[in-house]
Structure formats: C-alpha cells, structure tokens
C-alpha positions in Angstrom: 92.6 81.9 51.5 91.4 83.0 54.9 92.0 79.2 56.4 96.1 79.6 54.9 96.4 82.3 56.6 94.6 80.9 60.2 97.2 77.9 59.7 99.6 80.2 59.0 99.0 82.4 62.0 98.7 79.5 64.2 102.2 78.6 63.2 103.8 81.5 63.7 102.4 81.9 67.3 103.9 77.8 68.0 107.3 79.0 66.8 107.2 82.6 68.4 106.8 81.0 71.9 109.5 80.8 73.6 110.3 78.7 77.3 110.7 80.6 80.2 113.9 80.4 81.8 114.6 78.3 84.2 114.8 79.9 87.9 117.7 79.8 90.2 117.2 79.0 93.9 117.7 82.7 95.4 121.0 82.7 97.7 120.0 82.9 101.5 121.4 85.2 103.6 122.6 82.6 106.3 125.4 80.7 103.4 127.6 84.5 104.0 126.8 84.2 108.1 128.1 80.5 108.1 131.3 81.8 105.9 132.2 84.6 108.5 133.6 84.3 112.4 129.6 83.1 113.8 129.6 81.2 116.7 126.7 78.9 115.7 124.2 76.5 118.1 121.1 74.2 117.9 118.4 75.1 120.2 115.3 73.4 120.6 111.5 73.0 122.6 108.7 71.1 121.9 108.9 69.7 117.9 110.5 73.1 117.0 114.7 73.3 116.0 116.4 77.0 116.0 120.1 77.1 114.1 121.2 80.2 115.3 124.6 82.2 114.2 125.7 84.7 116.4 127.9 87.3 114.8 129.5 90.5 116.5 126.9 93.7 115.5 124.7 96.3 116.8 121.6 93.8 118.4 119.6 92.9 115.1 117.9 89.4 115.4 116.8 87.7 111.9 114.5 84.9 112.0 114.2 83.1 108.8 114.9 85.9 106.9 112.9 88.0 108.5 113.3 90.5 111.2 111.9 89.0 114.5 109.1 91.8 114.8 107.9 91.0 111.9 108.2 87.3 112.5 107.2 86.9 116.3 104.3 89.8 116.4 103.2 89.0 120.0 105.1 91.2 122.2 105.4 87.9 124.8 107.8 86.2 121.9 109.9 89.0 121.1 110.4 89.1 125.0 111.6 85.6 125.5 113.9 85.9 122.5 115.4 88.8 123.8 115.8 87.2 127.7 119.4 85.8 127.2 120.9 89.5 125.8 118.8 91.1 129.1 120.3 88.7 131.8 123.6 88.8 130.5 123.7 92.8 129.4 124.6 92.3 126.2 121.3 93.6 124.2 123.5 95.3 121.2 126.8 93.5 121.4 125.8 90.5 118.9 123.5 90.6 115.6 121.6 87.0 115.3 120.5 84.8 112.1 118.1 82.0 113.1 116.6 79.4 110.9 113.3 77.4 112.7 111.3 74.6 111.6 109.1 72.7 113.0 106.4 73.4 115.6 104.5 76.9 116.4 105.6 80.3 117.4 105.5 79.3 121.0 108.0 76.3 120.3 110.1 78.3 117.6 110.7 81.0 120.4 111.6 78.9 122.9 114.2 77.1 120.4 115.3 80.2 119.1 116.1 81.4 123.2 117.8 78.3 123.7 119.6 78.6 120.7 121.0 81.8 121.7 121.8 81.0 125.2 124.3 78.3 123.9 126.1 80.6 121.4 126.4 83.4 123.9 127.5 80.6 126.0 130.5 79.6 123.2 131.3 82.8 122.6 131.9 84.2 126.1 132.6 81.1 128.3 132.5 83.2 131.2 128.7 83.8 131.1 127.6 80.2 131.8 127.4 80.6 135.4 124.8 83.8 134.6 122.5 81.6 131.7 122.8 78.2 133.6 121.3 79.9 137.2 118.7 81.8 135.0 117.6 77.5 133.2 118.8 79.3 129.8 120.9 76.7 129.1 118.9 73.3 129.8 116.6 72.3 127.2 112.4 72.3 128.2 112.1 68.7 126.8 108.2 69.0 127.6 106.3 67.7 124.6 102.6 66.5 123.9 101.1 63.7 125.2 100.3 61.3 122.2 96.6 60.7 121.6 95.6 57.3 123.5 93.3 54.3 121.3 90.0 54.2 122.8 90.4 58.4 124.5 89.2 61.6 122.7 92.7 63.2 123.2 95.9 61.8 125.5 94.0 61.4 128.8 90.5 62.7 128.0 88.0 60.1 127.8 84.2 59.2 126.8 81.8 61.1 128.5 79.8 58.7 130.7 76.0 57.7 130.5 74.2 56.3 133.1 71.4 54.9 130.7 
C-alpha cells in the first residue's frame, strides 16, 4: 500500500509540473530613439564602435543603457565624452544614447567622443569649423601592433645571453 501511494505521489508531481514560460527579449531603449527626430553617427578608436543618437534634451548621456557615470567611473572618461558639448557650448542642449562594443573603456570613450562630434556636426552644420580645429572630427586610427612570430610581443624580443 505504501509503494501505490509513492507511485502515486511521484505521478502526481510529473503531471503537476508545469514549463516555464518562455522569455521575451526585453525592448531597448534605443528602438524609441531611432523612431524619433535623432541625428544618429558611428564613431570609432582602437577596436571599439560607438552608435550614438543625438536627440534635443536637457544634457543626459546613456551609454549602453546605462548612465555614463555609472558606465565610465574614471573621471578622465567622463571628461573626454563630455569635450565636444564643452568646445562647442552646448553641455545641456542635446540628450545622447550610445551603444559600444568592442574594445576597453579607453577605446569605447574615444568612439563614443567621436561619435558625438559627428552628430553635433549633422545637426548644426555650422559647428564644423569649431570640432574640426579642436581634431573632434578625424578618426585616431591608432591601433595595436600585432604580435610578431619569433618576438615576445609586437617589437619586443628574446633577452640576450652571452653564454
């Protein structure tokens, strides 16, 4: 009597189970950005790529989702995001939605600037002449060296021995 009602039990628990449901990709907040009047540009540096949306606001600057504070935590980052709304007075006057991949902080700031130096250029033609004296505008295409056969690194090589 006690195994009937283990089998029982058993079966009970199979049929009781039920599958979770299945989850929906969440909605990122960039799709409404792309849908609204957003000047948008590519920026890049080292292996990093920044699609930035500039839309008229009050000066907030989302990276990824995030706000950049919280993203870029070094003070140094959040100051060379913030160069091309300095040099061309417009710190408040746009709110901007980045997405980066690719390379590190460093690299992702970088793209993010350039990013936003082209779509302040788009949006306000007449500040080219400020962005392109301050080297906003052309693209750092400095990268890393690739690693030599026969080196430790891209140039550094074997440590010599006399004997």
């Amino acid at each position: 009597m006690t195994e009937e009602k283990k089998t029982v039990k058993k079966a009970a628990t199979k049929t009781t189970k039920k599958a979770a449901p299945a989850k929906t990709p969440a909605k990122k907040a960039v799709a409404e950005v792309k849908l609204s009047d957003a000047t948008y540009a590519t920026g890049k540096r080292k292996d990093s790529v920044a699609r930035v949306y500039l839309v008229a606001g009050k000066g907030q600057i989302i990276v990824n989702g995030i706000p950049m504070t919280e993203y870029f935590r070094r003070p140094v980052l959040q100051m060379i995001i913030a160069q091309p709304f300095g040099i061309t007075k417009r710190d408040t006057a746009y709110d901007v939605h980045a997405i980066v991949m690719g390379g590190g902080l460093s690299g992702q700031a970088g793209a993010v600037k350039h990013g936003i130096s082209k779509a302040l250029e788009k949006a306000e033609p007449d500040l080219r002449k400020t962005l392109k004296a301050a080297g906003f505008l052309t693209r750092d295409s400095r990268v890393v060296e690739r690693k030599h056969f026969g080196r430790h690194k891209a140039r550094r090589s074997t440590q010599f021995s006399k004997r």
